[in-house]
C-alpha positions as CSV (number, residue, x, y, z in Angstrom):
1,X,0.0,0.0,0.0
2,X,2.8,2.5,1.1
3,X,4.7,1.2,-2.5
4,X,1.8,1.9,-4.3
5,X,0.8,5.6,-2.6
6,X,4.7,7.0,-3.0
7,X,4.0,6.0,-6.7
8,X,1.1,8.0,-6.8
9,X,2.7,10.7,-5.5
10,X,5.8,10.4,-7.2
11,X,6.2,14.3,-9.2
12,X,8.1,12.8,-12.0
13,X,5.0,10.0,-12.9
14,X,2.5,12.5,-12.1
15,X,4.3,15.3,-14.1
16,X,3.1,13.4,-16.6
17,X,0.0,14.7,-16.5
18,X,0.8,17.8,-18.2
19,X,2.0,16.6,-21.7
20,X,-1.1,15.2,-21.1
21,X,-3.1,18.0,-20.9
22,X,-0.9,19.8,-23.4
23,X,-1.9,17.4,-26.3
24,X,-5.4,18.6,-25.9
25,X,-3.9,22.0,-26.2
26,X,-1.9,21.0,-29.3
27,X,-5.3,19.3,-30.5
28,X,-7.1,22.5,-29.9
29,X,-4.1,24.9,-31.6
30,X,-4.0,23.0,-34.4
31,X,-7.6,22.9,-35.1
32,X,-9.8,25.9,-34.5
33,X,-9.0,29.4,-32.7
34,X,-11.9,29.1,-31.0
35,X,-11.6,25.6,-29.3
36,X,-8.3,27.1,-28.3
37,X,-10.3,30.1,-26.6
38,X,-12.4,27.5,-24.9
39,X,-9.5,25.5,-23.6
40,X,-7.9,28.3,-22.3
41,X,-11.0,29.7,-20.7
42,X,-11.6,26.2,-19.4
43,X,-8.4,25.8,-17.6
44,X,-8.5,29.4,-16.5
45,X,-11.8,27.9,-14.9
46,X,-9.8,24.9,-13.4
47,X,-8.0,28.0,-11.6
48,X,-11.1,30.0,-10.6
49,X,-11.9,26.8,-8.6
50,X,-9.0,25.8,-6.9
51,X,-8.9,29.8,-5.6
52,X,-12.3,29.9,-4.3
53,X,-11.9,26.1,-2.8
54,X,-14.8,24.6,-5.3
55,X,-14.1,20.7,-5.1
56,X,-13.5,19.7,-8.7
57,X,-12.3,16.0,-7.5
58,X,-12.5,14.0,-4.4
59,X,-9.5,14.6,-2.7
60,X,-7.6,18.1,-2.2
61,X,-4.3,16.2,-3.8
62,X,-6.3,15.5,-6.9
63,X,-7.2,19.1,-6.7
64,X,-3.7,20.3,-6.2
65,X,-2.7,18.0,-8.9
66,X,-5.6,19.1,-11.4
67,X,-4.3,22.8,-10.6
68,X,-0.5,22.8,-11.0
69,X,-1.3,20.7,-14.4
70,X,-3.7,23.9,-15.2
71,X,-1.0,26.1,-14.0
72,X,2.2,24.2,-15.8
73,X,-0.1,23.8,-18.7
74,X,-0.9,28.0,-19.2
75,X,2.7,29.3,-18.6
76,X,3.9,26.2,-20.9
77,X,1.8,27.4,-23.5
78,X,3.2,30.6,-22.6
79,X,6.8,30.3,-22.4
80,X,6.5,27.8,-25.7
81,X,5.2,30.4,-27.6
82,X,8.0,32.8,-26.4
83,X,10.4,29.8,-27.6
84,X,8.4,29.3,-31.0
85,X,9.1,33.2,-31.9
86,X,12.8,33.1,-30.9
87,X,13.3,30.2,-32.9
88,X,11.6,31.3,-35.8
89,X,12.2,34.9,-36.0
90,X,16.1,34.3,-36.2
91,X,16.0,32.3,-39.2
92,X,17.0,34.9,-42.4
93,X,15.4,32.4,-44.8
94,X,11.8,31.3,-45.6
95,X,10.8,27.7,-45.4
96,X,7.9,27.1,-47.4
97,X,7.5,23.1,-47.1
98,X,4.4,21.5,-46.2
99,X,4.1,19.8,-42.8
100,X,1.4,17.7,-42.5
101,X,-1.3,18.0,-39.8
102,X,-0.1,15.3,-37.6
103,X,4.0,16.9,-38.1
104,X,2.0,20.0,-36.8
105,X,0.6,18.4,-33.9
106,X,3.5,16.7,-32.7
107,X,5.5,20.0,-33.3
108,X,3.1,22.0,-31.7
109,X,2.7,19.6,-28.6
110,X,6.3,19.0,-28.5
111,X,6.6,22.9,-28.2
112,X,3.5,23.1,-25.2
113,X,5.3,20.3,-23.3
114,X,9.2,20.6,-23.6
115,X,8.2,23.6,-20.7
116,X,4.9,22.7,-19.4
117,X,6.7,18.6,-17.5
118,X,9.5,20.0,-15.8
119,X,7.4,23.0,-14.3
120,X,4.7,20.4,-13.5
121,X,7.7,18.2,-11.3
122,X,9.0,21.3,-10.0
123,X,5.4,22.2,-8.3
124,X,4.2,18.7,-7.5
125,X,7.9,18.4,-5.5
126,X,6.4,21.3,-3.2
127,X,3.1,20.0,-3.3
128,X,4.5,16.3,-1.7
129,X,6.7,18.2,1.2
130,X,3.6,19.7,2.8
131,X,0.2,18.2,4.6
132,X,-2.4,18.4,2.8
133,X,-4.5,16.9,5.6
134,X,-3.9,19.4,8.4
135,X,-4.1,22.3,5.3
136,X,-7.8,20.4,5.2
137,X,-8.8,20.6,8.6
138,X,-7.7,24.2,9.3
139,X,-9.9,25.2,6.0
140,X,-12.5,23.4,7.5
141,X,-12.1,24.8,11.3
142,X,-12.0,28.6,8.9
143,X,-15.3,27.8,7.2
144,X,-17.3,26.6,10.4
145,X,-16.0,29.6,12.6
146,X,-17.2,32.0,9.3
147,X,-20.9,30.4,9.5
148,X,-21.3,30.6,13.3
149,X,-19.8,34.1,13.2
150,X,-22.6,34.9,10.4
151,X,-19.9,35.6,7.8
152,X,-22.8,35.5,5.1
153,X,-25.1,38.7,4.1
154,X,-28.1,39.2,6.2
155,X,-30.7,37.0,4.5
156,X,-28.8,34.2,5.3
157,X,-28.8,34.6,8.8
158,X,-32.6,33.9,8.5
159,X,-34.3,30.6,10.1
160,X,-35.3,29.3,6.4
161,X,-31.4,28.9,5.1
């Protein structure tokens, strides 16, 4: 059981996750401006919701993994595109040869996720050093004391809610 948890947790198998989550981005580049929009709004969503503690998954580890992949995926998509224009704005001549949709996909994800997998390890090491449980607990111990307090607006201090 402990073999199989430190596997779990283990930032360069769950790093993973990010190429991942990148070759939906690549999918989404490569086909339509929009879908790329949505992505992006999507995992800027992903964001919103770990911020404002809305449980996306079970545990708060899947959460904190679902947002460092969110994170490592926007600033991967971010710094590749930084790396894209240096590379290709040094070049003095043109290349006009046809790449075909799937060279473009695996360029483009290669691109999103040479970045996005060692940012993803780098946060999931700091993510593994602290405890998540007593993080839970004192969350928990903030929300109760903000209800008995009447943290709400008015209305809700009202017999009905």
């Amino acid at each position: 059981m402990t073999t199989q948890k430190s596997t779990l947790r283990n930032p360069f198998i769950v790093g993973f996750c990010a190429p991942a989550y990148q070759l939906v981005a690549a999918t989404t580049v490569t086909n339509d401006f929009l879908l790329t929009a949505m992505f992006i709004m999507a995992t800027l969503g992903i964001l919103g919701a770990y911020v404002t503690d809305f449980p996306l998954l079970s545990t708060l580890y899947m959460n904190e993994v679902a947002h460092k992949t969110a994170l490592s995926s926007l600033l991967g998509m971010l710094i590749g595109l930084i790396l894209f224009l240096i590379f290709t704005s040094f070049s003095g001549e043109a290349n006009d040869s046809e790449i075909s949709a799937q060279g473009q996909l695996m360029v483009i994800w290669g691109v999103l996720s040479l970045p996005s997998y060692p940012l993803m390890v780098f946060l999931m090491s700091k993510v593994n050093k602290r405890d998540l449980d007593e993080e839970q607990r004192v969350r928990e111990e903030k929300k109760k004391n903000r209800r008995d307090k009447g943290g709400g607006p008015p209305i809700m201090d009202r017999p009905g809610f």
